[in-house]
C-alpha positions as CSV (number, residue, x, y, z in Angstrom):
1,X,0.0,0.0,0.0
2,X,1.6,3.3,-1.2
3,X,2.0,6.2,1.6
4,X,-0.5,9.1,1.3
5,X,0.9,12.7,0.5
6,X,1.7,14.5,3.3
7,X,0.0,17.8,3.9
8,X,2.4,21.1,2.8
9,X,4.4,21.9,5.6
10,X,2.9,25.7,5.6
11,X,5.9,28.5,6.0
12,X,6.2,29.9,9.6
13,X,7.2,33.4,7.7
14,X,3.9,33.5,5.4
15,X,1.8,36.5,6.1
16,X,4.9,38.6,7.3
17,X,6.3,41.5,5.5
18,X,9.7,39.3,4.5
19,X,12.5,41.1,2.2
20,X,16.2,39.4,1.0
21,X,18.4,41.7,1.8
22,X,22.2,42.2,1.8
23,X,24.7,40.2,0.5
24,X,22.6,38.0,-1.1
25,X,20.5,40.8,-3.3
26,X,23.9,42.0,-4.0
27,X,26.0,39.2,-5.3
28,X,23.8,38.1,-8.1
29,X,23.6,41.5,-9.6
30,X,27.4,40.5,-9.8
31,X,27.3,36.8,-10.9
32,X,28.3,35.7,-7.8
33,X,26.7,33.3,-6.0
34,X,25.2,34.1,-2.6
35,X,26.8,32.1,0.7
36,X,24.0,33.7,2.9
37,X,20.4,34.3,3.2
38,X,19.4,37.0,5.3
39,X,16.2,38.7,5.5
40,X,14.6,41.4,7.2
41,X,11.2,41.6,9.3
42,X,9.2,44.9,9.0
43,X,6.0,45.7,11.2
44,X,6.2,42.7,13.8
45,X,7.9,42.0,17.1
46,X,9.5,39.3,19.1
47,X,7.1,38.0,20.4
48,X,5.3,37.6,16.8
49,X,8.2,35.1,15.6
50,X,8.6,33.3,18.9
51,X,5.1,31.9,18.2
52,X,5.8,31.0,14.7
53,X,8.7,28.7,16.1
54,X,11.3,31.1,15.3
55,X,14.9,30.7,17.5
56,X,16.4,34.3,19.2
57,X,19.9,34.5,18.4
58,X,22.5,36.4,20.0
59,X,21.7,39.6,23.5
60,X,21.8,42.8,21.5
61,X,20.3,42.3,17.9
62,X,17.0,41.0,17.2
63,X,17.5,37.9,15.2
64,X,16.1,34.8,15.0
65,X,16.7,31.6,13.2
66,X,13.8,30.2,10.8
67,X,12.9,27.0,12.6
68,X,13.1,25.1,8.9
69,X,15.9,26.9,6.6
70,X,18.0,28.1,9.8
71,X,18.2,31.4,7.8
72,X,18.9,34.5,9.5
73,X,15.5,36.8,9.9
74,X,16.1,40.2,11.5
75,X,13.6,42.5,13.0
76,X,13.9,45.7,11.7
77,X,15.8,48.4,13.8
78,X,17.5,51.4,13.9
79,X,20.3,52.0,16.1
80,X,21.1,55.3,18.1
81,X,24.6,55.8,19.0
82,X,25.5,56.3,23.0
83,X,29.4,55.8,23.3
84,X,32.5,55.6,21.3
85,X,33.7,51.9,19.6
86,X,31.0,49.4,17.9
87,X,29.8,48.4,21.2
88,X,28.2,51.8,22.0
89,X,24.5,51.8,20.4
90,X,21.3,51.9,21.4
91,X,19.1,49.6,19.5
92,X,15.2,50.2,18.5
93,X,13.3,47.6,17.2
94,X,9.4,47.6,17.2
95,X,6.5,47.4,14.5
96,X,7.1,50.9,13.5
97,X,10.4,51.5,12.0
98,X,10.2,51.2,8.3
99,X,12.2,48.9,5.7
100,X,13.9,52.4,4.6
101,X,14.4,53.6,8.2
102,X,16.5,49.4,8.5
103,X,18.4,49.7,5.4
104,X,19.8,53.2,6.2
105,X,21.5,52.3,9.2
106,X,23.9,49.7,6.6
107,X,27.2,50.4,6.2
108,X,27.1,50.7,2.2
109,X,25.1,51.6,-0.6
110,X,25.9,48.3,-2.4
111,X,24.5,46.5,1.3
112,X,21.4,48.5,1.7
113,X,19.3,46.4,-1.5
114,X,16.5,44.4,-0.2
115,X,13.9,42.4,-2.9
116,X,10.4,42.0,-1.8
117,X,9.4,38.3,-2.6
118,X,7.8,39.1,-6.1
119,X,11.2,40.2,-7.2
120,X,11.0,43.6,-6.9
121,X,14.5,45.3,-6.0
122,X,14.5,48.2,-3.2
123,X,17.1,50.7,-3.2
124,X,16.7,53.7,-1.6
125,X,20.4,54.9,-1.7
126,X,21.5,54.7,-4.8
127,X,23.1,51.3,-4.4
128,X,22.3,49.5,-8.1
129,X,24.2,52.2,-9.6
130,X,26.9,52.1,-7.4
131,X,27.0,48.4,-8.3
132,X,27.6,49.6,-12.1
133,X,30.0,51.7,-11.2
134,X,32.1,49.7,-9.3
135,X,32.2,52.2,-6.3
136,X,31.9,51.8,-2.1
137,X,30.1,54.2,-1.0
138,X,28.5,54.9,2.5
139,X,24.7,55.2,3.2
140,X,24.2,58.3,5.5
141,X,26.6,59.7,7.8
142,X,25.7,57.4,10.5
143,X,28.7,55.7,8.5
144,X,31.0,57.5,11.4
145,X,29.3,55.9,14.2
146,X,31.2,52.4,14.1
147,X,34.7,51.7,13.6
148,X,34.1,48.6,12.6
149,X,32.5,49.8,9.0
150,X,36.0,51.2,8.0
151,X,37.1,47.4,8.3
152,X,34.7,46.0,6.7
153,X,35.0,48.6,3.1
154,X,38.5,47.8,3.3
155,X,37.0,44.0,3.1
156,X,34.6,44.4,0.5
157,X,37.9,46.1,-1.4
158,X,39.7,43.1,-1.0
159,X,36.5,41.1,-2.0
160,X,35.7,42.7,-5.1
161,X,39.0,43.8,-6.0
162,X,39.3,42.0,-9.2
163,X,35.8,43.5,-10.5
164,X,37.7,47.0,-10.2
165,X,35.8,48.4,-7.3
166,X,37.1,51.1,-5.4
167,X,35.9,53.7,-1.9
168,X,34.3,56.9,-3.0
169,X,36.3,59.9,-2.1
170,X,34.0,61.0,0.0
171,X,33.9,57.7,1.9
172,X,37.5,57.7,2.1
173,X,37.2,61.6,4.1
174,X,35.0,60.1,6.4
175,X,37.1,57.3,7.4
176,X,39.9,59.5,7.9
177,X,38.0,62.0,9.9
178,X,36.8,59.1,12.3
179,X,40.6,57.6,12.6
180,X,41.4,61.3,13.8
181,X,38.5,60.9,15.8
182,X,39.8,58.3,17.9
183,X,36.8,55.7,16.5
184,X,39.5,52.9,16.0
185,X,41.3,53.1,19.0
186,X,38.0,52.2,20.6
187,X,37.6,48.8,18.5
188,X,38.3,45.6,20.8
189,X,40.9,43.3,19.4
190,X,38.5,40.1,18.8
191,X,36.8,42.2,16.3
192,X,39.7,43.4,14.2
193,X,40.9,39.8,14.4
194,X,37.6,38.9,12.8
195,X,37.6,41.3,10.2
196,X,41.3,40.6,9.3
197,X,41.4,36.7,9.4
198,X,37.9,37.4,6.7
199,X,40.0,39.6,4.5
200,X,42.7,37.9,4.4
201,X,40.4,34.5,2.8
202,X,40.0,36.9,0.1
203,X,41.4,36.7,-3.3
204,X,43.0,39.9,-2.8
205,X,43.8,40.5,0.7
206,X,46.6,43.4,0.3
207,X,43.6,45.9,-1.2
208,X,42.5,45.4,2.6
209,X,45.3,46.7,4.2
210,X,46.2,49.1,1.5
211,X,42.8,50.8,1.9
212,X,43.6,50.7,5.9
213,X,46.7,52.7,5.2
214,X,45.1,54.8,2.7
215,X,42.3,56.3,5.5
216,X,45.3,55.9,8.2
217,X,43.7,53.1,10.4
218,X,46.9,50.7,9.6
219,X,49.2,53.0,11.6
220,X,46.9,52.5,14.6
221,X,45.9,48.9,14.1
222,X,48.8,47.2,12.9
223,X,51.8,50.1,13.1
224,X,54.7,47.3,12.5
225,X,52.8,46.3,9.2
226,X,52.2,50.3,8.0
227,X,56.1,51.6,8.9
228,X,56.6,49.2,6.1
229,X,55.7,51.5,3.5
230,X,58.8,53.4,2.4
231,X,61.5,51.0,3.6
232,X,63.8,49.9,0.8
233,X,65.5,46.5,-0.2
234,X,68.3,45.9,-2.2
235,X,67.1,45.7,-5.8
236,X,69.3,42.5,-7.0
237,X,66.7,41.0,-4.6
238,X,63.9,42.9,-4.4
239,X,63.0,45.0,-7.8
240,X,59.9,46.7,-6.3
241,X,62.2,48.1,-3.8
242,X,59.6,49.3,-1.5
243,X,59.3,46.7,1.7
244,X,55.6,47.8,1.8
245,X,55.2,46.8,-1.9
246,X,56.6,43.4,-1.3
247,X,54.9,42.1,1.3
248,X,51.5,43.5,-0.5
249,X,52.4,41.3,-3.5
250,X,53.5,37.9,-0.9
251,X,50.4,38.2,0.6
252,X,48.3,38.4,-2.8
253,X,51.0,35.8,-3.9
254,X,50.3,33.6,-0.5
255,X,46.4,33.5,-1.6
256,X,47.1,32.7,-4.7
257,X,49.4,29.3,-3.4
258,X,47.3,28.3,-0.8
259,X,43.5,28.7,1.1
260,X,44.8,28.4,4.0
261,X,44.5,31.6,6.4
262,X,47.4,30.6,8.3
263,X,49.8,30.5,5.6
264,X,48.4,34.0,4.2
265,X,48.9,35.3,7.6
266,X,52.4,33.9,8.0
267,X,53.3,35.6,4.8
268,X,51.7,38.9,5.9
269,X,54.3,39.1,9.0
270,X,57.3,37.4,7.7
271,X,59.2,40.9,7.3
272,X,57.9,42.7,10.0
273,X,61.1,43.4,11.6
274,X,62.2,45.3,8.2
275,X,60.7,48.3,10.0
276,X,63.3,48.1,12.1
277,X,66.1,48.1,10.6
278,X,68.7,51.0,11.7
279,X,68.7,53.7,8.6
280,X,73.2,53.0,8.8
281,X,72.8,49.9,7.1
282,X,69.5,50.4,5.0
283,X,69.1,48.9,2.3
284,X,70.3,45.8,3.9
285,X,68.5,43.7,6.9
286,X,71.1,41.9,8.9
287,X,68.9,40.4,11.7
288,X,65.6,41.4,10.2
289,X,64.5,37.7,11.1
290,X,64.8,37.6,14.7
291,X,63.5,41.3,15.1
292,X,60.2,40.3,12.5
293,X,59.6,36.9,15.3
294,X,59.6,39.8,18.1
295,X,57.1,42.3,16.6
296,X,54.6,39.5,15.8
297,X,54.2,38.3,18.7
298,X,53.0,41.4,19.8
299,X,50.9,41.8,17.5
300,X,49.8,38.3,18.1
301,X,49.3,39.3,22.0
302,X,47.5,42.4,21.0
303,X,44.7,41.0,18.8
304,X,44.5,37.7,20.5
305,X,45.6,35.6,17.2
306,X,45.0,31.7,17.9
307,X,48.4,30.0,18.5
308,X,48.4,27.6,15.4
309,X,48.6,31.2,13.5
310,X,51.1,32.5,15.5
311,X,53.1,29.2,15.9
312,X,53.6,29.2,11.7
313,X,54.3,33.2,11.1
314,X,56.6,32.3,14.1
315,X,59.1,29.8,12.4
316,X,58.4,31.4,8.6
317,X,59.6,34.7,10.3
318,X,62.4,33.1,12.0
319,X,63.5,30.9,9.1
320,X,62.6,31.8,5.9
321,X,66.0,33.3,4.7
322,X,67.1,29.7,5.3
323,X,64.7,28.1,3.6
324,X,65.8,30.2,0.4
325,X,69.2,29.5,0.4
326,X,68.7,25.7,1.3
327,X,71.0,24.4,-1.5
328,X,74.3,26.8,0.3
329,X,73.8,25.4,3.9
330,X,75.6,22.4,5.3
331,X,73.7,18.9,5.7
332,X,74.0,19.7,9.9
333,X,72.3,23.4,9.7
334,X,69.5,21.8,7.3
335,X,68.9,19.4,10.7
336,X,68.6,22.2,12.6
337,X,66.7,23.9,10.7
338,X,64.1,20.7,10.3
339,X,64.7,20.4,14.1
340,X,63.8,23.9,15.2
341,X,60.6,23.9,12.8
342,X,59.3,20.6,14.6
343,X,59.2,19.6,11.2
344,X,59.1,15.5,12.5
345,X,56.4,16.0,14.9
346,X,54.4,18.4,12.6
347,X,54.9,18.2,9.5
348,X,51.7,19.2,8.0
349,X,52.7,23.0,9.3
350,X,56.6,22.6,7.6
351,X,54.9,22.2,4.6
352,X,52.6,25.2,5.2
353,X,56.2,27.1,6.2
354,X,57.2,26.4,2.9
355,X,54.5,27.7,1.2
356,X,54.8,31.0,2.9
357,X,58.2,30.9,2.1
358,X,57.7,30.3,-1.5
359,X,54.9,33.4,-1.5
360,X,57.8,35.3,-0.5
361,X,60.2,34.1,-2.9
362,X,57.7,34.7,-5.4
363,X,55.9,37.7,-4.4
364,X,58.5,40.3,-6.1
365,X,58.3,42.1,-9.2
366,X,58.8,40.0,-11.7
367,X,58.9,36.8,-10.1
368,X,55.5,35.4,-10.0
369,X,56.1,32.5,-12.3
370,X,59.4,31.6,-11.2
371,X,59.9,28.0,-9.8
372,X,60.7,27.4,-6.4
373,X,62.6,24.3,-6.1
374,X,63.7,24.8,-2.7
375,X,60.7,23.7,-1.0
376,X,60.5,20.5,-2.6
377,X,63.9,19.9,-1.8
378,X,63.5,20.2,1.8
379,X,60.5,18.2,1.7
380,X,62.8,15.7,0.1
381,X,65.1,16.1,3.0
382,X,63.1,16.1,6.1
383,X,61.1,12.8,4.5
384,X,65.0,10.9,4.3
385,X,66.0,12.3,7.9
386,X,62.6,11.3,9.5
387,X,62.8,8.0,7.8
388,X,65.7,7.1,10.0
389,X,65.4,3.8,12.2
390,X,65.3,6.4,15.4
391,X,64.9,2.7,17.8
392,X,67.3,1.4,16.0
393,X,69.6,3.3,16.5
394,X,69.0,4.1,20.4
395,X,68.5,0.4,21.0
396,X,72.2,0.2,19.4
397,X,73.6,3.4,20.9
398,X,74.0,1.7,24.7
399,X,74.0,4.5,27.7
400,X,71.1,6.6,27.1
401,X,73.2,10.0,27.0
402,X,74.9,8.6,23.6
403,X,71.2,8.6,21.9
404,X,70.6,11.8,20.4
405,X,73.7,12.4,19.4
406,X,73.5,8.8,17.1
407,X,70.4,10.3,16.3
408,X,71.4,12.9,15.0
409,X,74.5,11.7,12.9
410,X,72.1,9.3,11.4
411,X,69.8,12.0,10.3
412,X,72.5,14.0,9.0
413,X,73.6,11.4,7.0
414,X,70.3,10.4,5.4
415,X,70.2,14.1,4.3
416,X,73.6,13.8,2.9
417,X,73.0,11.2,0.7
418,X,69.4,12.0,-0.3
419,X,71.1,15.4,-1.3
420,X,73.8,13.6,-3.2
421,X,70.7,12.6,-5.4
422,X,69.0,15.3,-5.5
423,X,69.6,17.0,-9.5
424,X,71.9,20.3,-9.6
425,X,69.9,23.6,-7.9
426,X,68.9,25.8,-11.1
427,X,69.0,29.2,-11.3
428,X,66.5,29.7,-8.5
């Protein structure tokens, strides 16, 4: 006996006043595909959705879970600003404050589009030909009541990049006037971790911190990153000269290699210490390495950064000047270098180390489609000193204290003669 139909299941949002809104209104107007659904409630209250099975989300915003989809739907609200920093708002949300009235309190034109469920698109500020245009451009002046917009158009740059957006002028001045304000000082440093692990998932995450700089929040977020700018390298190695430059073009370069964040972020900070570097000996950077490992771990204390991030930009810091010039360093110094990367214990991260390395290598004018033998010759190496018989060898050794060193000259040997057949180094 065949099952009977089962009744609809009817829609617990039917009869409200639903609209899309945000990014995903905005991304197919692009040809990109949306990655969330949000909408937004006008002319009911809490208490309206709790009934219809609806889930609160979150203390200070009215949202709420759709007890089917799981898609965001927000009340809408406007938002009254108290106190200085993103924390310090007032927010109103009841039946009477219009779709209009929700959509002006969004950061940017592009992001205040709604579509009512027959299609039709809302856009009260201008934001479809702003699309066309290819321009970022703030709502209203309530813009310049939280910081954390500046970081977020300085994501959307990053974002859309390659489609050739760029901030309006006038958006830039008010991003400037609020850094002078003090507005960024007042940002906690979970939030500008947020925003700056997001951009850097981009496909162009130096547009991020170049608009930063541009609007002068850079030199109060991340000042070891912004006194970059200006520093110059020897141009044998480095033909864009510029520090700044270079480590715009790893990063970009480190996206390019690889999706994961903790290699981009690795690559952001390997040269930190460049910033450093006494003007005597400029343009050279004897001991830029240890001084780059120092300044990121402040930054790393600063914004909180998880310790797998800070553990990588750590050793690709530290070591990557080695890692270039593997094929000129003696079979023991390779060891240490494997050894000090806990490249036997981890070596998921060496690889990521490498890959960071080889965004450096490769993120300099004219260098982008070079080869970069070097890491796969070190991968070579660390898989013919970790194959080593380590019991073995200790069961061999006798006293215990003669261990590691047998150890040792065993590993040094397996990289001497997987060396021997590794082909000659290239011009890299």
């Amino acid at each position: 006996m065949s099952a009977l139909p089962r009744p609809p299941v009817a829609d617990p949002a039917a009869g409200l006043q639903v609209y899309l809104v945000g990014g995903a209104v905005r991304d197919p107007l692009l040809g990109r595909v949306p990655v969330e659904w949000d909408y937004v409630v006008v002319g009911a209250d809490p208490d309206t959705l709790l009934r219809r099975g609806f889930t609160q989300v979150g203390r200070d915003f009215p949202v709420f879970l759709h007890p089917q989809t799981k898609a965001e739907y927000a009340l809408a609200r406007t938002e009254r600003k108290t106190a200085p920093g993103y924390r310090g708002f007032v927010v109103q949300a009841d039946p009477a404050v219009t779709l209009e009235e929700d959509l002006r309190r969004r950061d940017l034109t592009i992001n205040a589009l709604a579509q009512a469920p027959d299609g039709t698109l809302i856009d009260p500020f201008g934001g479809l030909v702003d699309l066309k245009a290819r321009v970022l451009r703030h709502c209203s002046p309530a813009f310049s009541e939280d910081p954390v917009r500046i970081l977020r158009v300085a994501r959307f740059a990053a974002r859309f990049a390659h489609l050739g957006f760029a901030v309006a002028p006038e958006t830039l001045d008010l991003m400037r006037a609020m850094v002078a304000a003090g507005e960024v000082d007042a940002l906690v440093p979970e939030r500008v971790w947020q925003e700056l692990a997001k951009a850097l998932g981009e496909e162009h995450p130096s547009r991020f911190f170049e608009v930063l700089r541009d609007c002068g929040a850079l030199a109060r977020l991340l000042p070891e990153l912004d006194r970059l700018w200006g520093v110059p390298q020897p141009a044998k190695w480095h033909p864009e000269i510029d520090t700044g430059v270079h480590v715009m073009l790893v990063v970009d370069m480190a996206a390019r290699l690889s999706p994961d964040l903790e290699v981009r972020f690795a690559a952001l900070c390997h040269d930190l210490g460049k910033g450093t570097t006494p003007a005597e000996i400029l343009p050279r950077h004897h001991g830029h390495e240890e001084r780059s490992v120092a300044l990121l771990e402040g930054v790393c204390d600063r914004f909180r950064v998880p310790n797998h991030f800070r553990a990588l930009a750590r050793i690709t810091a530290r070591d990557h000047g080695l890692v270039h010039t593997v094929n000129e360093l003696r079979h023991a110094t390779i060891l240490d270098l494997l050894e000090r990367s806990d490249a036997f214990r981890r070596p998921a991260r060496f690889h990521q180390m490498l890959t960071a390395c080889e965004a450096d290598f490769r993120g300099r004018t004219g260098s982008a489609e070079r080869p970069y033998p070097q890491a796969a010759t070190l991968r070579r190496l660390r898989d013919a000193a970790a194959a080593v018989d380590v019991q073995t060898i200790a069961a061999a050794a006798g006293a215990p204290p003669l261990i590691p060193a047998a150890i040792r000259k065993a590993r040094i040997a397996a990289i001497r003669w997987a060396r021997a057949e590794l082909p000659e180094p290239g011009g890299a």
